[in-house]
TORSE-207764 format. One record per residue: residue number from 1; x negated, y, z of N, C-alpha, C in turn. Coordinates in steps of 0.001 Angstrom, whole numbers, plus 500000, padded with zeros to 6 digits. Example, Ala and Ser with C-alpha at 12.3 -4.5 7.8 and 13.67 -1.06 7.14 Angstrom:
! residues 2
<node><nr>1</nr><n_east>486810</n_east><n_north>494310</n_north><n_up>507800</n_up><ca_east>487700</ca_east><ca_north>495500</ca_north><ca_up>507800</ca_up><c_east>486800</c_east><c_north>496700</c_north><c_up>507800</c_up></node>
<node><nr>2</nr><n_east>487150</n_east><n_north>497750</n_north><n_up>507080</n_up><ca_east>486330</ca_east><ca_north>498940</ca_north><ca_up>507140</ca_up><c_east>487100</c_east><c_north>500030</c_north><c_up>507870</c_up></node>
This chain:
! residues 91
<node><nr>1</nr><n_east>983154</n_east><n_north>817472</n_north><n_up>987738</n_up><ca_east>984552</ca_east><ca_north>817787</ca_north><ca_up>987585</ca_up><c_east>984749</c_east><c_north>819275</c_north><c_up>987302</c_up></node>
<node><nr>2</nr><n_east>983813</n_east><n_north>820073</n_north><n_up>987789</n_up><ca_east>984054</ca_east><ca_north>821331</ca_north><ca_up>987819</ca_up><c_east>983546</c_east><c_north>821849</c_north><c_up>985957</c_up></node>
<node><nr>3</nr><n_east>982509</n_east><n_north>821582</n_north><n_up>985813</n_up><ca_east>982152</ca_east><ca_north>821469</ca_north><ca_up>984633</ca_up><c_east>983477</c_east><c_north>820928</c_north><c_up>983009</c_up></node>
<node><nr>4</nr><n_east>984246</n_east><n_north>820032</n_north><n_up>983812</n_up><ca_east>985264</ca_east><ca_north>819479</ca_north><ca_up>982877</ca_up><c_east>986832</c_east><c_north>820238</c_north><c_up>983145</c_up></node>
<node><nr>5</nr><n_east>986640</n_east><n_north>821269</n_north><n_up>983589</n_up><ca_east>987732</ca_east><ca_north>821884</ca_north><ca_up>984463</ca_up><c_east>987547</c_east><c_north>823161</c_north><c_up>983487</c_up></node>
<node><nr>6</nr><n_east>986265</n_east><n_north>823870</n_north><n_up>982895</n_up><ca_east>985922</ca_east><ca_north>825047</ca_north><ca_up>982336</ca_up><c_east>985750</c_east><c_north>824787</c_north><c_up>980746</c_up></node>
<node><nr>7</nr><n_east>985684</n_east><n_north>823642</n_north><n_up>980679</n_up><ca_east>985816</ca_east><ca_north>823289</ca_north><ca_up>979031</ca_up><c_east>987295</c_east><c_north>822851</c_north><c_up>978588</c_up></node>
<node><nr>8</nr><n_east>987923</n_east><n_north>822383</n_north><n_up>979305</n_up><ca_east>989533</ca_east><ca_north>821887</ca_north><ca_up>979087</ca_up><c_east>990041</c_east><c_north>823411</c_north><c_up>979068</c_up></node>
<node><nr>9</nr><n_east>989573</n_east><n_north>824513</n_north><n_up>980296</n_up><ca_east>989799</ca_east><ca_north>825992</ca_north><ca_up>980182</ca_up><c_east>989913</c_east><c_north>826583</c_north><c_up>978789</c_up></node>
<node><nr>10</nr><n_east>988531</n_east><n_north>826461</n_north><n_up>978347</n_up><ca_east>987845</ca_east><ca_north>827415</ca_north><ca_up>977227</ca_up><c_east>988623</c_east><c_north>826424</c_north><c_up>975836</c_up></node>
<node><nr>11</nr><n_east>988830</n_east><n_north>825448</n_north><n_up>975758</n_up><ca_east>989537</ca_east><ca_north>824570</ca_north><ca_up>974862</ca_up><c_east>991047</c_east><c_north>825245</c_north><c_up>974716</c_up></node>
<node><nr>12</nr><n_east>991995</n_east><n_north>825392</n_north><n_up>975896</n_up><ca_east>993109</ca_east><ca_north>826166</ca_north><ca_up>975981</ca_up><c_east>993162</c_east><c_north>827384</c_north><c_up>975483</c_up></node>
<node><nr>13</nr><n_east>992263</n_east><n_north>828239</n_north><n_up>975989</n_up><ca_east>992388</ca_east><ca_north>829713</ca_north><ca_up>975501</ca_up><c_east>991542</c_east><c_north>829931</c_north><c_up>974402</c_up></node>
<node><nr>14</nr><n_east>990394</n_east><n_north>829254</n_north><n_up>973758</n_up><ca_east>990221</ca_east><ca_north>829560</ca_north><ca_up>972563</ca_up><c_east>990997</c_east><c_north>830073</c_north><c_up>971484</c_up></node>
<node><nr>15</nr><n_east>992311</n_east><n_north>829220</n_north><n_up>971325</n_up><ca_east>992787</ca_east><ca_north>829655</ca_north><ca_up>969983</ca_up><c_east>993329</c_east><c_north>831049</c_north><c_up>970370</c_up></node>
<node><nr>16</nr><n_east>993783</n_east><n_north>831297</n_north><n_up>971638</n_up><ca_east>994650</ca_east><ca_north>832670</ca_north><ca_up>972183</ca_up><c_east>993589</c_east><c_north>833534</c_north><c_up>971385</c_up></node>
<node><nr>17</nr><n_east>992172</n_east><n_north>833659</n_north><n_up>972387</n_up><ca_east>991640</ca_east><ca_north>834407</ca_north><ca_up>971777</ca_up><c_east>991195</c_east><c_north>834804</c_north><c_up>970249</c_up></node>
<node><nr>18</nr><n_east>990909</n_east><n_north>833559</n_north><n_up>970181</n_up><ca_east>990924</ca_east><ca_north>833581</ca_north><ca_up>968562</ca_up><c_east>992106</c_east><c_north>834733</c_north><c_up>968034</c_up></node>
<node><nr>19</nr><n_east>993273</n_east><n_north>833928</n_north><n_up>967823</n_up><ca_east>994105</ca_east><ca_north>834534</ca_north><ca_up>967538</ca_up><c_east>994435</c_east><c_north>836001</c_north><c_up>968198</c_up></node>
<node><nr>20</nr><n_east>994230</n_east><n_north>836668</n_north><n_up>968932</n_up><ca_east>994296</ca_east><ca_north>837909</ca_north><ca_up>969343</ca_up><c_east>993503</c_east><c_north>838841</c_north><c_up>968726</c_up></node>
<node><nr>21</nr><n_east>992035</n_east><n_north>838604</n_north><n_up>968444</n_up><ca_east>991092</ca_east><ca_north>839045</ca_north><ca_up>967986</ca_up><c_east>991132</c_east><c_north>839203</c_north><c_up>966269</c_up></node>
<node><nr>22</nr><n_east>991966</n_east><n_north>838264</n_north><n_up>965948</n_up><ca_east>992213</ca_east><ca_north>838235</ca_north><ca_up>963833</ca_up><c_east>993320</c_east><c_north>838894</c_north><c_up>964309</c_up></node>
<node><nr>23</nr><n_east>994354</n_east><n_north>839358</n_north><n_up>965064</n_up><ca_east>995105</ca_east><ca_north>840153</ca_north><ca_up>964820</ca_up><c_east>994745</c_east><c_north>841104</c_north><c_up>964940</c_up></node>
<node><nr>24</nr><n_east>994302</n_east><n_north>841771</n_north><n_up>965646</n_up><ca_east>993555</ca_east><ca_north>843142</ca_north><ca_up>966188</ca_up><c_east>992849</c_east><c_north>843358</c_north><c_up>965230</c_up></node>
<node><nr>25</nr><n_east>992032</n_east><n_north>842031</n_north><n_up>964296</n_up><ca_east>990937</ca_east><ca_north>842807</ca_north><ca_up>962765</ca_up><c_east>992272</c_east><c_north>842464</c_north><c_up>961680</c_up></node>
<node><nr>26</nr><n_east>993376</n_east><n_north>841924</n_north><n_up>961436</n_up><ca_east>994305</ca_east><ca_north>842463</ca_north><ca_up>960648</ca_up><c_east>994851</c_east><c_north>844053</c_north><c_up>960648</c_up></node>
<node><nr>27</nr><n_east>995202</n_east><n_north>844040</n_north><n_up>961931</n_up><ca_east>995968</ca_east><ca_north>845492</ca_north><ca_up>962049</ca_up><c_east>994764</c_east><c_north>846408</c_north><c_up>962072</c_up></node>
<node><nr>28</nr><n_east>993829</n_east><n_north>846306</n_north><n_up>962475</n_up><ca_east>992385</ca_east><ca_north>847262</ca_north><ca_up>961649</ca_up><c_east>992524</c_east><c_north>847606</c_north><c_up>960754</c_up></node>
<node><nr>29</nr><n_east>992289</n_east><n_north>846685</n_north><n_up>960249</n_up><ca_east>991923</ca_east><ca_north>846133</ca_north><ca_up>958102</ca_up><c_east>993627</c_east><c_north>847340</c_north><c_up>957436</c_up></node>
<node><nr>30</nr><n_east>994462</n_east><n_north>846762</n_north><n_up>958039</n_up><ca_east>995652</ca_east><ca_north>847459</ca_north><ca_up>957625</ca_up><c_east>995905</c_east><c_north>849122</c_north><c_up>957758</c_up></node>
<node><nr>31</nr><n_east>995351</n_east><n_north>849266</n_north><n_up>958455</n_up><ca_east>995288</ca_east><ca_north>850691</ca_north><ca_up>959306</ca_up><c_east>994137</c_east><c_north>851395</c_north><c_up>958138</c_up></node>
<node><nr>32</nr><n_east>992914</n_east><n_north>851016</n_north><n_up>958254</n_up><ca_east>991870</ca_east><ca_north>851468</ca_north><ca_up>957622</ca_up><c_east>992065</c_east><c_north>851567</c_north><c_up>955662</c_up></node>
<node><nr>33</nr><n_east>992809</n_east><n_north>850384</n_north><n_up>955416</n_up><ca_east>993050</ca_east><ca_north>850203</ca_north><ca_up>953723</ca_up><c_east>993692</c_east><c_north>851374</c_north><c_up>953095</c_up></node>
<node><nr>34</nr><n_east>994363</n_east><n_north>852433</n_north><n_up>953570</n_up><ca_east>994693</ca_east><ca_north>853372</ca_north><ca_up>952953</ca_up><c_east>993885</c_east><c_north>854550</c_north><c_up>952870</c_up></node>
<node><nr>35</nr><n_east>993273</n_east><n_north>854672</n_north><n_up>953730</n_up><ca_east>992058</ca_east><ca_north>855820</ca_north><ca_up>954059</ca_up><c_east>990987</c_east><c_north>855227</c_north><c_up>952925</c_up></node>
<node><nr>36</nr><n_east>990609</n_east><n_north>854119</n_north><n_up>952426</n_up><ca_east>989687</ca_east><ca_north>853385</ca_north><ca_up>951732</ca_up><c_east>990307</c_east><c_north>853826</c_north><c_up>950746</c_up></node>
<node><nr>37</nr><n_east>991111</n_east><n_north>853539</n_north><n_up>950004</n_up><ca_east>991852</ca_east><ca_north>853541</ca_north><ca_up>949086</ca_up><c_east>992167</c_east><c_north>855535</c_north><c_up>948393</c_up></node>
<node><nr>38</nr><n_east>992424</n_east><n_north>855933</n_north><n_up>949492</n_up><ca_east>992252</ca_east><ca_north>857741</ca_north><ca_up>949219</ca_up><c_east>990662</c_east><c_north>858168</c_north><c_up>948914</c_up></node>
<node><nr>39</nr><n_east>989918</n_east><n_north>857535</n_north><n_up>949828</n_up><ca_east>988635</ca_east><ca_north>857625</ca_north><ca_up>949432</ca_up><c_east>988006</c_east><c_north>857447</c_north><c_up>948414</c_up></node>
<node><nr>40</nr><n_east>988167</n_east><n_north>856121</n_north><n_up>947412</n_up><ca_east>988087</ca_east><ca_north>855561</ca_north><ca_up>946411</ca_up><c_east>988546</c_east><c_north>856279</c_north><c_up>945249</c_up></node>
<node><nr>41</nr><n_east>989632</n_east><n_north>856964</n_north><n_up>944946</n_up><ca_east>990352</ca_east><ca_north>857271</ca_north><ca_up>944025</ca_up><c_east>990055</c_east><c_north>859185</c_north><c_up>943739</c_up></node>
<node><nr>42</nr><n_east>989748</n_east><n_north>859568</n_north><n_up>945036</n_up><ca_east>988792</ca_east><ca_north>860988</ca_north><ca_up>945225</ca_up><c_east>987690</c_east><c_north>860888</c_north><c_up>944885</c_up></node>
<node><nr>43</nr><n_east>987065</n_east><n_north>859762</n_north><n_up>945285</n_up><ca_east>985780</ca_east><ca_north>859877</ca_north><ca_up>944483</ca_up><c_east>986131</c_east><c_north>859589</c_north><c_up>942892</c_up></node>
<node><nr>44</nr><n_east>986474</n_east><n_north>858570</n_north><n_up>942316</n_up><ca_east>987175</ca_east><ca_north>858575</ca_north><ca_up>940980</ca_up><c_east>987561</c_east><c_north>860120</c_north><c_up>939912</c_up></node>
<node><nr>45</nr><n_east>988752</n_east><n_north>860564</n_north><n_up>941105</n_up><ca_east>988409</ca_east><ca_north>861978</ca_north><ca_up>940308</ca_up><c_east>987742</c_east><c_north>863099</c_north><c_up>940144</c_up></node>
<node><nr>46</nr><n_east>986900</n_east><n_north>862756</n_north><n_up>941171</n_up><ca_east>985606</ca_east><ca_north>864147</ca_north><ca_up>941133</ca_up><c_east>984891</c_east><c_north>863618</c_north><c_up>940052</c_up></node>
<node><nr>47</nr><n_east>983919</n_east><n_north>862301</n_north><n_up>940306</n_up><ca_east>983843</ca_east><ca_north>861977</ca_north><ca_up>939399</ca_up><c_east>984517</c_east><c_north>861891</c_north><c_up>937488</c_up></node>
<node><nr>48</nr><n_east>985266</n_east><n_north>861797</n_north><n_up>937280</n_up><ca_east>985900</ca_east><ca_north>862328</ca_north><ca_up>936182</ca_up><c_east>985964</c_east><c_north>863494</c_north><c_up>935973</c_up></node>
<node><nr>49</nr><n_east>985781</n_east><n_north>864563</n_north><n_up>936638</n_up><ca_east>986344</ca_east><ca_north>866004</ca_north><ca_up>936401</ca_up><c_east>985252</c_east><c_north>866420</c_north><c_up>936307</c_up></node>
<node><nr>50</nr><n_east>984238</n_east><n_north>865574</n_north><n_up>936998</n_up><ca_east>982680</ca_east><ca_north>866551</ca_north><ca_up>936190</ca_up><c_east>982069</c_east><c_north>865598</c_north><c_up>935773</c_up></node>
<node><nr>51</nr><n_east>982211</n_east><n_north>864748</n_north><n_up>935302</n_up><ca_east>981548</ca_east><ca_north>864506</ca_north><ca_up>933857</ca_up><c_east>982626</c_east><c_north>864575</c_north><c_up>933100</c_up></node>
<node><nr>52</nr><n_east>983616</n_east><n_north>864838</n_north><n_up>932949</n_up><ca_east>984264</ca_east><ca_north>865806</ca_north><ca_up>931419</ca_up><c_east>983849</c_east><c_north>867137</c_north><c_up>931486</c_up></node>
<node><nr>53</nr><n_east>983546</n_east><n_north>868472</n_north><n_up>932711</n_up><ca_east>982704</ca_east><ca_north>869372</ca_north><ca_up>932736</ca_up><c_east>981506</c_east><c_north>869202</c_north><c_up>931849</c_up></node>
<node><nr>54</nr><n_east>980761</n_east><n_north>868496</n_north><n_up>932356</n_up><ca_east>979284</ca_east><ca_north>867966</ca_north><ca_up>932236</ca_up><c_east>979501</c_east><c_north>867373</c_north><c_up>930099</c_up></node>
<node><nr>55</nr><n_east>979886</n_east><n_north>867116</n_north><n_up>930156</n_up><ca_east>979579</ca_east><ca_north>866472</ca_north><ca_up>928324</ca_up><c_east>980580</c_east><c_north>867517</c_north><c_up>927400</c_up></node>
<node><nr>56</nr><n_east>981499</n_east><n_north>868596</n_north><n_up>928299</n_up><ca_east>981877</ca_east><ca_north>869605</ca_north><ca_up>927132</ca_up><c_east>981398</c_east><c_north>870655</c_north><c_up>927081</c_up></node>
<node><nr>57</nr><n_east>980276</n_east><n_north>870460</n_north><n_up>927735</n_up><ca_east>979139</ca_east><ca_north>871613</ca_north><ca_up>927578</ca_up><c_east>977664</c_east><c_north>870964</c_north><c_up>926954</c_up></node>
<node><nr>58</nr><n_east>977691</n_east><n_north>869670</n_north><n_up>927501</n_up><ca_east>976316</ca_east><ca_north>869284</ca_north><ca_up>926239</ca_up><c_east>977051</c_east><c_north>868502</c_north><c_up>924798</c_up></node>
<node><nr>59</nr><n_east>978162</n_east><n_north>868372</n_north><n_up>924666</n_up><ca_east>978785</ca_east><ca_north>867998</ca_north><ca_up>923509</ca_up><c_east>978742</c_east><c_north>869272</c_north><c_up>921854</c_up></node>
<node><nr>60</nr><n_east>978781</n_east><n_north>868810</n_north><n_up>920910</n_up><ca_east>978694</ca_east><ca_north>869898</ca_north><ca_up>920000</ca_up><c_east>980239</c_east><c_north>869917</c_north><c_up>920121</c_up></node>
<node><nr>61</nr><n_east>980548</n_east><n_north>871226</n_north><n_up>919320</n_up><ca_east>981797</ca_east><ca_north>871599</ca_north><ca_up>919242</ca_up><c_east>982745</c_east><c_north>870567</c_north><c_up>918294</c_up></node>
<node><nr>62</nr><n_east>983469</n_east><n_north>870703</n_north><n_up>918155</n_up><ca_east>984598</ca_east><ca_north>869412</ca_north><ca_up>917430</ca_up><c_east>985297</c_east><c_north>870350</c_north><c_up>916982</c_up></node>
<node><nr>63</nr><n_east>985797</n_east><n_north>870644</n_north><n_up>915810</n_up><ca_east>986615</ca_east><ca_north>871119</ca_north><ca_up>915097</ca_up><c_east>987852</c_east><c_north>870376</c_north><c_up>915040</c_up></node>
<node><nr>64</nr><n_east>989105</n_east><n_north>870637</n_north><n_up>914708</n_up><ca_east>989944</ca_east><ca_north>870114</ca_north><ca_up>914439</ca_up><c_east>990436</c_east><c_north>870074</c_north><c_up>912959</c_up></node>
<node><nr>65</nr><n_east>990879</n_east><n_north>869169</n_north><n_up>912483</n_up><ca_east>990911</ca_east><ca_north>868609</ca_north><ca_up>911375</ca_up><c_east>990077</c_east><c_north>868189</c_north><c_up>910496</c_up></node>
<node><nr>66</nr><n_east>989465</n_east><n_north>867897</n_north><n_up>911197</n_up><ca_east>987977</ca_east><ca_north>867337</ca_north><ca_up>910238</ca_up><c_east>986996</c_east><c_north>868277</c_north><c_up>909506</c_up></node>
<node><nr>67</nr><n_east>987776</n_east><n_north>869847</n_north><n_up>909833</n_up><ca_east>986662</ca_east><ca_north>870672</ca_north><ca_up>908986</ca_up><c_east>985271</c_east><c_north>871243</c_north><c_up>909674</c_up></node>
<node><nr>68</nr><n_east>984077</n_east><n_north>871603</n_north><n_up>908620</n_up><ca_east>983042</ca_east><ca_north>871661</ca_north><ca_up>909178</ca_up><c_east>982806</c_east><c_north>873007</c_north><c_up>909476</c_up></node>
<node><nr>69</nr><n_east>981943</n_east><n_north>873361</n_north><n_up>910775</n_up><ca_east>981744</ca_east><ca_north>874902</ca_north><ca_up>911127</ca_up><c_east>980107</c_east><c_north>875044</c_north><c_up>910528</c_up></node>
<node><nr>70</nr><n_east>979866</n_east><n_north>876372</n_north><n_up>910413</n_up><ca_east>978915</ca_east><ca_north>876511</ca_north><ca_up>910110</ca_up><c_east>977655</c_east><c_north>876452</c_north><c_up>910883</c_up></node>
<node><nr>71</nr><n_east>977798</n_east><n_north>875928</n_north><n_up>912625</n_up><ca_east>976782</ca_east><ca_north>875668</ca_north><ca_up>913206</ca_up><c_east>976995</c_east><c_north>873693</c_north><c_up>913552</c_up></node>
<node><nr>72</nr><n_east>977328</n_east><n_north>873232</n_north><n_up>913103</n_up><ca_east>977249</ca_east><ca_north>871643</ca_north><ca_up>912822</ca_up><c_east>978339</c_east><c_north>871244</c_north><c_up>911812</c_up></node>
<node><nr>73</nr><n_east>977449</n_east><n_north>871415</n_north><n_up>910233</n_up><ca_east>977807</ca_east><ca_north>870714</ca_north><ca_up>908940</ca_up><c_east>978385</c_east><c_north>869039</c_north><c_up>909063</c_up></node>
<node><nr>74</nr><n_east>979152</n_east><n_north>868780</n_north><n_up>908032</n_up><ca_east>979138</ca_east><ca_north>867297</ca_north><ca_up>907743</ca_up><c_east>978171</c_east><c_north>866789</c_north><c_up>907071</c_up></node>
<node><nr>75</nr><n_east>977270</n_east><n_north>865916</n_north><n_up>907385</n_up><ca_east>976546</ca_east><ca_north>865829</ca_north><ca_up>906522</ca_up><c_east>976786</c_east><c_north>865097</c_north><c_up>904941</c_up></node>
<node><nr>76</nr><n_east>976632</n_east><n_north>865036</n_north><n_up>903720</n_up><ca_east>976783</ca_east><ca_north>864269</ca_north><ca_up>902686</ca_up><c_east>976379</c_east><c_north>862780</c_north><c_up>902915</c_up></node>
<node><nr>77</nr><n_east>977820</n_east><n_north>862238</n_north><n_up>902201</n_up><ca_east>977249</ca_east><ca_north>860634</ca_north><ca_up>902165</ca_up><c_east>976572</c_east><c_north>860389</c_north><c_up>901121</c_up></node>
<node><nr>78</nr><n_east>975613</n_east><n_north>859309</n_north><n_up>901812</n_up><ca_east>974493</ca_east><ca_north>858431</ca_north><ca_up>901298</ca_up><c_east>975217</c_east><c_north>857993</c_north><c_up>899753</c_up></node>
<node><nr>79</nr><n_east>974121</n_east><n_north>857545</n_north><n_up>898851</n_up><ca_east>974489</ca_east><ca_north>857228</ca_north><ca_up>897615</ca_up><c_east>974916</c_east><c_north>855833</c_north><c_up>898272</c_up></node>
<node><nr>80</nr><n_east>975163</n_east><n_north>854941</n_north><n_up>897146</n_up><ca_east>975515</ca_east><ca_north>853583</ca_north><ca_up>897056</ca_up><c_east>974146</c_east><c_north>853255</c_north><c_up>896382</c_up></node>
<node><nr>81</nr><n_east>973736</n_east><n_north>852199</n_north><n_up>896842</n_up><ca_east>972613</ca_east><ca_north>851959</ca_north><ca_up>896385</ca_up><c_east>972591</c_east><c_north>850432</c_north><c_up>895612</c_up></node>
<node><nr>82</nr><n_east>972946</n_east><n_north>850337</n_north><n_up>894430</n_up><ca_east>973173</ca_east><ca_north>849267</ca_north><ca_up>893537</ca_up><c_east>971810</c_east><c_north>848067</c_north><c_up>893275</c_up></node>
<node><nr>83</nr><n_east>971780</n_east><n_north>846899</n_north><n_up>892871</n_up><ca_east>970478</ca_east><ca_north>846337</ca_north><ca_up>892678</ca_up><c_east>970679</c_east><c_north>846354</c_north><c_up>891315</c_up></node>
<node><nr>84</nr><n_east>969449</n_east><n_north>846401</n_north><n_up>890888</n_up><ca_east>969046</ca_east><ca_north>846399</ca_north><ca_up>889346</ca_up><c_east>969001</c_east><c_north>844628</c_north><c_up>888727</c_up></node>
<node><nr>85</nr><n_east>968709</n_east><n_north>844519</n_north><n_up>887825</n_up><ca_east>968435</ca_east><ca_north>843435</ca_north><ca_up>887289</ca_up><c_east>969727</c_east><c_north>842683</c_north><c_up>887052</c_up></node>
<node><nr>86</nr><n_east>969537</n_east><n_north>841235</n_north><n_up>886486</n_up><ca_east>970899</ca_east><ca_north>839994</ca_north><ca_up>886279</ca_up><c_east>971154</c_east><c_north>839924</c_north><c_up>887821</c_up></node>
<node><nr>87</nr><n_east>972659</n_east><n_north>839218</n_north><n_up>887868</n_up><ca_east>973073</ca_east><ca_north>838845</ca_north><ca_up>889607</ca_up><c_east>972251</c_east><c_north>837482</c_north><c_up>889802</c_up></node>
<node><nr>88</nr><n_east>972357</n_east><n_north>836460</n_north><n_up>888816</n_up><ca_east>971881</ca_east><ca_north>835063</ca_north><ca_up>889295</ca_up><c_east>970475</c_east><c_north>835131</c_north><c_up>888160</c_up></node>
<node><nr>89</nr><n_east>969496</n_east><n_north>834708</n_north><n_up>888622</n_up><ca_east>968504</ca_east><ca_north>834382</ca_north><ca_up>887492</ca_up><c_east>968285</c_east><c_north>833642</c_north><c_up>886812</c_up></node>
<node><nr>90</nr><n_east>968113</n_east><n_north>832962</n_north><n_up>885868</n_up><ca_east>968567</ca_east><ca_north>831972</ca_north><ca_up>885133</ca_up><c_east>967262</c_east><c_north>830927</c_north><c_up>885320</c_up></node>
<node><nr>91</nr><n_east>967385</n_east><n_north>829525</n_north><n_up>885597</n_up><ca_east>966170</ca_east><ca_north>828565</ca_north><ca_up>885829</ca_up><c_east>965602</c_east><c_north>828410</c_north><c_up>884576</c_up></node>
């Protein structure tokens, strides 16, 4: 009897606890998601701010308007390279 007295117990207050315990890791979770979230988005822009540092210093220079400087030319385009002969060969 005593035995059926501590499981009818633990049957009752299970869900309490249950439920006390997902609230307590909701209001965690809630508490903590903005600190995550500042974290996330700081790293984001450090990240961004040095690697745009980082590639406009190993990048060549870019002119504006398409014109060429004298330490990186445009190079000339390639010919067109046509085939010789008839298009269809005749059987």
């Amino acid at each position: 009897m005593d035995t059926m007295l501590k499981w009818v117990a633990i049957i009752l207050f299970a869900p309490v606890v249950i439920g006390f315990a997902a609230q307590a890791f909701v209001v965690a979770l809630i508490a903590i998601i903005p600190y995550v979230l500042l974290v996330a988005v700081t790293i984001g822009i450090v990240a961004g701010l040095t690697a745009g540092f980082v590639l406009r210093h190993q990048l060549p220079f870019r002119s504006s308007g398409g014109q060429e400087t004298d330490e990186f030319p445009v190079p000339p385009p390639e010919p067109v390279r046509r085939p010789r002969g008839p298009r269809r060969p005749e059987n």
